[in-house]
PABA-551169 format. One record per residue (C-alpha): residue number from 1; residue in one letter; z negated, y, x negated. Coordinates in pm, whole numbers, plus 50000, padded with zeros to 5 digits. Example, Ala and Ser with C-alpha at 12.3 -4.5 7.8 and 13.67 -1.06 7.14 Angstrom:
+-----+------+-------+-------+-------+
: seq : type :    up : north :  east :
+-----+------+-------+-------+-------+
:   1 :    a : 49220 : 49550 : 48770 :
:   2 :    s : 49286 : 49894 : 48633 :
+-----+------+-------+-------+-------+
***
This chain:
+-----+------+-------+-------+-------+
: seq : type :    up : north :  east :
+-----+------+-------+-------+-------+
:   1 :    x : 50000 : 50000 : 50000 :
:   2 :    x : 50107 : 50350 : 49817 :
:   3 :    x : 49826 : 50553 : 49916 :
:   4 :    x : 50053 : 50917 : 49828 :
:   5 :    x : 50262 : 50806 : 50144 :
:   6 :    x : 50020 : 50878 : 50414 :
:   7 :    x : 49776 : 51140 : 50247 :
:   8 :    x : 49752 : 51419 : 50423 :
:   9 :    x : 49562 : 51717 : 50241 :
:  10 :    x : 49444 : 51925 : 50548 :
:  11 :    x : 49170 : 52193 : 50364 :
:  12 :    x : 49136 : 52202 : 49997 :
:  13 :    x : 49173 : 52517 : 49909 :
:  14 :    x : 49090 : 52702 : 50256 :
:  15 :    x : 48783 : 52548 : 50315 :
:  16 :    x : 48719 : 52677 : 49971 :
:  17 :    x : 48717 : 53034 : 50113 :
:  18 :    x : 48592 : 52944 : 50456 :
:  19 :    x : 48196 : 52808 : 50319 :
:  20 :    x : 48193 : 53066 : 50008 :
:  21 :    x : 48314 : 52796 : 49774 :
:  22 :    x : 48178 : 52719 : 49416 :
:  23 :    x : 48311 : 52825 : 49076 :
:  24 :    x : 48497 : 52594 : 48903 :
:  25 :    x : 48257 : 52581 : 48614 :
:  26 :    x : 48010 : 52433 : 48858 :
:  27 :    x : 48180 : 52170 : 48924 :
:  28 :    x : 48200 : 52039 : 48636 :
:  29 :    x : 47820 : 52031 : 48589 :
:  30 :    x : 47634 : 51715 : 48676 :
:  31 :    x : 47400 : 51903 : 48879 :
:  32 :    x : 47672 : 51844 : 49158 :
:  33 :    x : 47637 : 51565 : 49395 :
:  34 :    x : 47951 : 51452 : 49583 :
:  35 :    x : 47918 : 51297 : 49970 :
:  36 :    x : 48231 : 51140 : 50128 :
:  37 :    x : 48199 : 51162 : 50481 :
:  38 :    x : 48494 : 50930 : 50637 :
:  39 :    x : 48541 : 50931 : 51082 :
:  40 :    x : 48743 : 50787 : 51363 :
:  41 :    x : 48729 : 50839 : 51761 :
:  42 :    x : 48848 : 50701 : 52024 :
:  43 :    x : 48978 : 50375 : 51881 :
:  44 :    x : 48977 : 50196 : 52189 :
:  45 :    x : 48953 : 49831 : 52105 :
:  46 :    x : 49269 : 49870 : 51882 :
:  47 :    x : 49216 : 49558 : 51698 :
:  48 :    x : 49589 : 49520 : 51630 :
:  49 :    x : 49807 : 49820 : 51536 :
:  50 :    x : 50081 : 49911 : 51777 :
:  51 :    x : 50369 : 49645 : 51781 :
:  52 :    x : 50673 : 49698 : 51627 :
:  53 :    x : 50865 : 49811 : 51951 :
:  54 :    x : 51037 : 50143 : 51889 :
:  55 :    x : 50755 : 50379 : 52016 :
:  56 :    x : 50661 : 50680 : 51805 :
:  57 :    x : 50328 : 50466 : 51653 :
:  58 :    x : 50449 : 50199 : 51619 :
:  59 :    x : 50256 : 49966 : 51314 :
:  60 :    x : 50003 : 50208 : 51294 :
:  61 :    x : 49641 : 50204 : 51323 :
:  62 :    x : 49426 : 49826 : 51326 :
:  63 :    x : 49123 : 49718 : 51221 :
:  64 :    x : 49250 : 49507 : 50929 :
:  65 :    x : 49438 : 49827 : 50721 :
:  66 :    x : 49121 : 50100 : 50816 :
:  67 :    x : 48900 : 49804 : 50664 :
:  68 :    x : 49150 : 49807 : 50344 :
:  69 :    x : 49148 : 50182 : 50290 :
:  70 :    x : 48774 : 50239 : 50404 :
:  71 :    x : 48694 : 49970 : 50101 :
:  72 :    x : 48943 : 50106 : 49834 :
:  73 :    x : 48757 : 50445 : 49910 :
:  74 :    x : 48390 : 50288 : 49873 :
:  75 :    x : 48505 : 50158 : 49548 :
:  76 :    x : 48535 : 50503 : 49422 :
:  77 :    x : 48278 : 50706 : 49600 :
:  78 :    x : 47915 : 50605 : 49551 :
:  79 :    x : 47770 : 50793 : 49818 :
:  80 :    x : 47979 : 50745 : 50148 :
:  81 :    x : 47894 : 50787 : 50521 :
:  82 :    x : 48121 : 50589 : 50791 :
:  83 :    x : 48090 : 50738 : 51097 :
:  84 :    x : 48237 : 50721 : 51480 :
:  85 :    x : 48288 : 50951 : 51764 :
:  86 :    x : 48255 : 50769 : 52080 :
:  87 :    x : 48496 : 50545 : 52313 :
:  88 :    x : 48501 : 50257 : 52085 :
:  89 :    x : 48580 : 50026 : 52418 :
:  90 :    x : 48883 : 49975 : 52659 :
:  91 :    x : 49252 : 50011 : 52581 :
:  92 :    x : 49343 : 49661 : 52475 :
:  93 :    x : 49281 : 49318 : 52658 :
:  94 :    x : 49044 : 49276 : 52330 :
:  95 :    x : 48773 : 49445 : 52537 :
:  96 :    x : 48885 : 49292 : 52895 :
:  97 :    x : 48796 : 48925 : 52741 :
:  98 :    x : 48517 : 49001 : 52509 :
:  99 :    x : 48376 : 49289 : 52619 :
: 100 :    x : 48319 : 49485 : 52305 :
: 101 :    x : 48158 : 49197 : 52111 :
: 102 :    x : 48491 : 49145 : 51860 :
: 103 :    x : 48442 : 49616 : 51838 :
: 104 :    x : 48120 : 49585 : 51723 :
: 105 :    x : 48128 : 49313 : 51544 :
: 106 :    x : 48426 : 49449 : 51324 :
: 107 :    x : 48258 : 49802 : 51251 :
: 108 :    x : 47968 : 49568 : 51152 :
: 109 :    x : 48168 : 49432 : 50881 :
: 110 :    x : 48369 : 49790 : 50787 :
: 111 :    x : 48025 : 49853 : 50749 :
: 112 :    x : 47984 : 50184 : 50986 :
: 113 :    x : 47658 : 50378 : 50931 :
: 114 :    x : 47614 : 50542 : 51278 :
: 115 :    x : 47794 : 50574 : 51614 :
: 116 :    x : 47775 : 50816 : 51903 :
: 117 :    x : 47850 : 50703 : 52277 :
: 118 :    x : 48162 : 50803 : 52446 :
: 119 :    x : 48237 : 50751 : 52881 :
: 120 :    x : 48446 : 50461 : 52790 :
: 121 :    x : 48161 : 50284 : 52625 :
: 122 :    x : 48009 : 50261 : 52999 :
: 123 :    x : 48325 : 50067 : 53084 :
: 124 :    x : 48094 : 49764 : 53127 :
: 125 :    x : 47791 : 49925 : 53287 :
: 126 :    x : 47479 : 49965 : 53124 :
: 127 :    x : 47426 : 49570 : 53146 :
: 128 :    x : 47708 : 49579 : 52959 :
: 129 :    x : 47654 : 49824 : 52668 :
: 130 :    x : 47322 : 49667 : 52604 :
: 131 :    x : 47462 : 49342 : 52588 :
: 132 :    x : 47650 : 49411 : 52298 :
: 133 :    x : 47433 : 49638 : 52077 :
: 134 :    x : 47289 : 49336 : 51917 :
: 135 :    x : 47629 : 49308 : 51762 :
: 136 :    x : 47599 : 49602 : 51572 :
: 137 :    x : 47454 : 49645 : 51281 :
: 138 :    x : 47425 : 50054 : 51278 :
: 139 :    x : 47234 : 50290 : 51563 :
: 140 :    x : 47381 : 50460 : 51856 :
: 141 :    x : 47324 : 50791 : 51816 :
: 142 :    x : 47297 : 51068 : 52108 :
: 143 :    x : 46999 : 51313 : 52182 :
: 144 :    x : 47147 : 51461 : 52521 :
: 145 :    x : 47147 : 51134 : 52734 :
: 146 :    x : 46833 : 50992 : 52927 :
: 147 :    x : 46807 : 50647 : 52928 :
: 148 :    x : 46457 : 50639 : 53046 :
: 149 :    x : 46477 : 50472 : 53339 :
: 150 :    x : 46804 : 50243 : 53245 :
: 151 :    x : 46816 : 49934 : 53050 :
: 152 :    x : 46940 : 50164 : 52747 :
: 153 :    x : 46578 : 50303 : 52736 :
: 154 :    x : 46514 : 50315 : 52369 :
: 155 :    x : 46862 : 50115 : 52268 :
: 156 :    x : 46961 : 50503 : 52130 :
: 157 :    x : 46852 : 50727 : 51913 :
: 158 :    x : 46826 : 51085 : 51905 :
: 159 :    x : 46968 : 51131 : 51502 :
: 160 :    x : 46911 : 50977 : 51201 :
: 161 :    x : 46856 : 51069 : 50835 :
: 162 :    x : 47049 : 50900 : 50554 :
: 163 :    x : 46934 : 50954 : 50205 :
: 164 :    x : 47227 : 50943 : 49938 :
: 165 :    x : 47141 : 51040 : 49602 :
: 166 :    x : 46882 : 51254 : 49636 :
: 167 :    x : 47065 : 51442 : 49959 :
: 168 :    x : 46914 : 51407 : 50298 :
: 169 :    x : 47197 : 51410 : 50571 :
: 170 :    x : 47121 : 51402 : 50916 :
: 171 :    x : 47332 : 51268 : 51212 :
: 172 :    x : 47273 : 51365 : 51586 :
: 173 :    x : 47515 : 51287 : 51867 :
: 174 :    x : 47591 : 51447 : 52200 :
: 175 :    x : 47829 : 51321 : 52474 :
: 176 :    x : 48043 : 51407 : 52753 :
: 177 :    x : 47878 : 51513 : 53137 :
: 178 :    x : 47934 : 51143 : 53279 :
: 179 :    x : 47979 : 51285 : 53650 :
: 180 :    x : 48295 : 51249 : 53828 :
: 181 :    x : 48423 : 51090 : 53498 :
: 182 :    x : 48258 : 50775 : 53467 :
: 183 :    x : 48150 : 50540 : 53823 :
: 184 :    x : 47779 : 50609 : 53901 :
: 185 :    x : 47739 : 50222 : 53926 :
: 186 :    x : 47846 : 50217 : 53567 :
: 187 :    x : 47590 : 50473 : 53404 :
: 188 :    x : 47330 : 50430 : 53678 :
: 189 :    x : 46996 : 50683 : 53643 :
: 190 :    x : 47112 : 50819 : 53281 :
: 191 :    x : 47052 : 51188 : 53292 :
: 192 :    x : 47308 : 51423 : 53171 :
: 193 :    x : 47071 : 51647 : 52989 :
: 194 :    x : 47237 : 52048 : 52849 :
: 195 :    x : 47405 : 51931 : 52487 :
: 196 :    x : 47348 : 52233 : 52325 :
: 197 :    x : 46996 : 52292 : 52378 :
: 198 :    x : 46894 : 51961 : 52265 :
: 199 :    x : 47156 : 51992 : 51981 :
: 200 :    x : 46968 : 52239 : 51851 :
: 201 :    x : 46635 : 52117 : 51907 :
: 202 :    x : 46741 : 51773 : 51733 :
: 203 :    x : 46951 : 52002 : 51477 :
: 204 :    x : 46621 : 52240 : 51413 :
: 205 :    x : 46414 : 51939 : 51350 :
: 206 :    x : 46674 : 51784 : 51077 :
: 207 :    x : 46667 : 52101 : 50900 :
: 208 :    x : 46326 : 52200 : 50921 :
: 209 :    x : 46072 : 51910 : 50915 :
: 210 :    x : 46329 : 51697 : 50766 :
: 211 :    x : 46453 : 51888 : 50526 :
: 212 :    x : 46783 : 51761 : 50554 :
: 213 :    x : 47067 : 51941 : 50322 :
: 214 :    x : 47344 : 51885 : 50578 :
: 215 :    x : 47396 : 51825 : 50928 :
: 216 :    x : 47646 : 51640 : 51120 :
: 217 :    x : 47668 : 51655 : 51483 :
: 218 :    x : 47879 : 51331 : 51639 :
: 219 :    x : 48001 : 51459 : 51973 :
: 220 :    x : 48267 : 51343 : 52233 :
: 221 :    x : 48232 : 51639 : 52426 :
: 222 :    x : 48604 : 51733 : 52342 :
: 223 :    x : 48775 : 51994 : 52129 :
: 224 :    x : 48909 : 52279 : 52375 :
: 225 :    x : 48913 : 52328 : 52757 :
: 226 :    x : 49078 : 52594 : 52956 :
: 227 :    x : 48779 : 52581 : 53185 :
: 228 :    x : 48427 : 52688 : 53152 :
: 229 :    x : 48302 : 52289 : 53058 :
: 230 :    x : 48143 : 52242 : 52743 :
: 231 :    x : 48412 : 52144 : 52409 :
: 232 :    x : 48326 : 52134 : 52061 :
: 233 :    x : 48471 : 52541 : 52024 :
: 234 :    x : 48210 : 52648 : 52263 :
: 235 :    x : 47943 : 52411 : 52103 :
: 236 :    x : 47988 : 52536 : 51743 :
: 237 :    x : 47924 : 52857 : 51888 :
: 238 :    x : 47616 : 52806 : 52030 :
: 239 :    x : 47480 : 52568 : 51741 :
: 240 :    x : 47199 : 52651 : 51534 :
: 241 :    x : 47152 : 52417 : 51207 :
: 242 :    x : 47474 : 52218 : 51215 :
: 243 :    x : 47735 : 52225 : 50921 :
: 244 :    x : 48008 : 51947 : 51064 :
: 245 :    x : 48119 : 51853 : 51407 :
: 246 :    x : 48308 : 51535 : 51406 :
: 247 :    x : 48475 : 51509 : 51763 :
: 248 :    x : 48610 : 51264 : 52025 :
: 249 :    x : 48729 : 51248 : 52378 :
: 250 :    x : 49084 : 51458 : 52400 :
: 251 :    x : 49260 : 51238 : 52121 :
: 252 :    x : 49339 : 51572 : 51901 :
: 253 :    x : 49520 : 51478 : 51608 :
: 254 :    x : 49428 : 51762 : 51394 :
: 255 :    x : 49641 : 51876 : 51096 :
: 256 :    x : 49339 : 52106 : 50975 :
: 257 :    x : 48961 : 52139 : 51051 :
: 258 :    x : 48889 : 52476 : 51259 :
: 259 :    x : 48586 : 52672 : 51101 :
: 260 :    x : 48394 : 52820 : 51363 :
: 261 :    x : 48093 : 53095 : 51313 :
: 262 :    x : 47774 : 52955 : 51494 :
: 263 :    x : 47472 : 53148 : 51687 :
: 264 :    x : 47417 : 53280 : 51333 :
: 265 :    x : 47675 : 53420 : 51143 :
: 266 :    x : 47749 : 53059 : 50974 :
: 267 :    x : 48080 : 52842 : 50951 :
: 268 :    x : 48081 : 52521 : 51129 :
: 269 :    x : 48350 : 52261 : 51034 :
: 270 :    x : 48517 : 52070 : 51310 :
: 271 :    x : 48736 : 51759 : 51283 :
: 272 :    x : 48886 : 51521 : 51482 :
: 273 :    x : 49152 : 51267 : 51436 :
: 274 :    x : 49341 : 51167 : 51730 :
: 275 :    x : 49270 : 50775 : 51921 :
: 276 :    x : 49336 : 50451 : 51792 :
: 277 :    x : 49250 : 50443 : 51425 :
: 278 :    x : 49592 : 50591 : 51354 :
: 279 :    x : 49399 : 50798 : 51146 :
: 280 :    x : 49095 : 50775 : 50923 :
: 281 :    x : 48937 : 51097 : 50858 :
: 282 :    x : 48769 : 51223 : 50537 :
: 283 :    x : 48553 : 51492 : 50393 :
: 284 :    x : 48448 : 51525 : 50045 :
: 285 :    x : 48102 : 51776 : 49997 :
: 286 :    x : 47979 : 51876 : 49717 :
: 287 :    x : 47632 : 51992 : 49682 :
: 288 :    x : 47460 : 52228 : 49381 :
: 289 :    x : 47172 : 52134 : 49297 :
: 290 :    x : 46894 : 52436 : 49432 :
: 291 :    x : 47224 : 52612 : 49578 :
: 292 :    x : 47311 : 52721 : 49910 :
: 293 :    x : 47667 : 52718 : 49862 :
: 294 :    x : 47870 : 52406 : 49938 :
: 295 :    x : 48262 : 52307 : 49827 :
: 296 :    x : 48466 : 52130 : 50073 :
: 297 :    x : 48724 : 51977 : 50119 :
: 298 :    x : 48874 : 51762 : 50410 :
: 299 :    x : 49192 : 51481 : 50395 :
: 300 :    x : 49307 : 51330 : 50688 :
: 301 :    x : 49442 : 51002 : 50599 :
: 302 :    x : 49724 : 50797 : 50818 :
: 303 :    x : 49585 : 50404 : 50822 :
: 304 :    x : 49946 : 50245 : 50764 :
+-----+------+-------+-------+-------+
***
C-alpha cells in the first residue's frame, strides 16, 4: 500500500497560525512531547469496503485496511489515542445478524481507546446496546445522557483521562437530542440532558481538578444546521475548556478542520471525516514542556 497516494495534508501550516504555533527551534528540543490523536464516525457496520460496482466509493473504507494503517501508524507514534464519534451500528446486514457483536469486537482488536454514542447505536434498544458492551474492550463515553433509570445506568461514562507520557488528556462525549430521531421504545427513560452545560461542567473538571493538558470533546451532535438545533459550530462557541471537537452524525467529509473561538477568546479545532471508515482521521500535537502554546497539525488520511 503507497501511503503518498491517499495522504491528504489538511492543516500544517494554518493550524500553525490558528493556536499561536511554536518556533521551530522548539521543536527540535526534547522538552516536546508529540500525541497522535487518530478518529472515525459514523462507520456503520462497514466491515467490508464498498464492492467493486462502479459507484463513486467503491473499494474504499473496511475494517481490514483502517486496521493496516491504524497499526503502521502505532509503529511510529508512541503515544497514540484511537478514538470514535458515534453510530458505529446499522448500514450493513453485519449488524442485522449480529447485532453489533462482530463492531465491537473488531474496534476491540484495532485497539480503540474510547467511544461516544451516536442515535444509531440505539438501533437495538437499550437491551440491545447493553448486550454488546461486554464486547468492548474501551468505555462509552457521554456526560449529557441519563441512563439512570435504563439498563445503561452506569454502562457510560461521563469522560475519561488518559495519561501518555507525562500528558494528561481528557475525553468527554455528548450526543444528539434522541426525540423524534430515534423510536421512544428504543431509548426508553434516557434523558436528553443540555450538551453544553454539562460539556462544560465535565470540560471544567478535566482542566481543573484533573489537570488535564488537553481536552477532547467526542460529539455526534453534527457539524452545521440551518436551524436553531445544537451542531458542533454552535457548541465550540459556547465551550469553556475544550481544545478538539471530533464530530459525527451529518457524514461531513472535511478537507480542513474549522477553528472556532470559544466562550473565551480561545480556538477550538473541529474535525470530522465523513461515514464509513472511508477515512481515518489524524492529528499530531505537540506539547512544550511548562508552555501554553501548542503546534498542530491535522492529516486526513483515505483508508484504501
Amino acid at each position: 500500500m503507497d501511503r503518498r497516494k491517499f495522504l491528504h495534508q489538511t492543516a500544517a501550516t494554518a493550524s500553525f497560525a490558528a493556536l499561536g504555533g511554536l518556533p521551530m527551534r522548539s521543536l527540535a528540543s526534547p522538552k516536546i512531547t508529540k500525541l497522535t490523536i487518530l478518529h472515525t464516525n459514523d462507520v456503520h457496520s462497514r466491515i467490508d469496503p464498498f464492492p467493486m460496482d462502479g459507484s463513486r466509493n467503491q473499494g474504499l473504507g473496511g475494517v481490514a485496511r483502517r486496521s493496516k494503517l491504524i497499526d503502521e501508524i502505532r509503529a511510529q507514534e508512541s503515544n497514540l489515542l484511537l478514538l470514535d464519534s458515534g453510530d458505529i451500528f446499522q448500514g450493513t446486514p453485519y449488524f442485522n445478524f449480529f447485532g453489533g457483536e462482530l463492531e465491537m469486537k473488531l474496534m476491540s482488536q484495532m485497539g480503540y481507546d474510547a467511544s461516544t454514542i451516536g442515535n444509531h447505536d440505539f438501533d437495538g434498544g437499550l437491551d440491545g446496546l447493553v448486550k454488546q458492551l461486554p464486547h468492548a474492550t474501551f468505555p462509552f463515553i457521554n456526560c449529557n445522557y441519563d441512563f439512570s433509570d435504563t439498563v445503561m445506568s452506569e454502562k457510560a461514562i461521563p469522560c475519561k483521562v488518559f495519561n501518555k507520557s507525562g500528558l494528561r488528556i481528557g475525553v468527554l462525549g455528548v450526543g444528539i437530542a434522541l426525540h423524534g430521531l430515534v423510536p421512544l421504545k428504543l431509548y426508553g427513560d434516557t434523558r436528553y440532558l443540555d450538551p453544553v452545560v454539562e460539556a462544560n461542567k465535565v470540560a471544567s473538571h478535566l482542566r481543573n481538578e484533573e489537570k488535564c493538558d488537553y481536552v477532547i470533546c467526542l460529539s455526534h451532535l453534527g457539524y452545521k444546521y440551518e436551524n436553531a438545533q445544537v451542531d458542533d459550530i454552535k457548541f465550540a462557541r459556547s465551550s469553556k475548556y475544550i481544545d478538539l471537537i471530533l464530530g459525527g452524525h451529518t457524514h461531513t467529509f472535511m478537507k480542513e478542520p474549522h477553528f472556532i473561538s470559544n466562550n473565551e477568546n480561545k480556538p477550538v479545532m473541529i474535525n470530522q471525516v465523513g461515514w464509513a471508515g472511508i477515512v481515518l482521521g489524524r492529528i499530531d500535537v505537540m506539547f512544550e514542556k511548562n508552555a501554553k502554546n501548542r503546534c498542530v497539525t491535522c492529516q486526513n488520511q483515505v483508508v484504501r
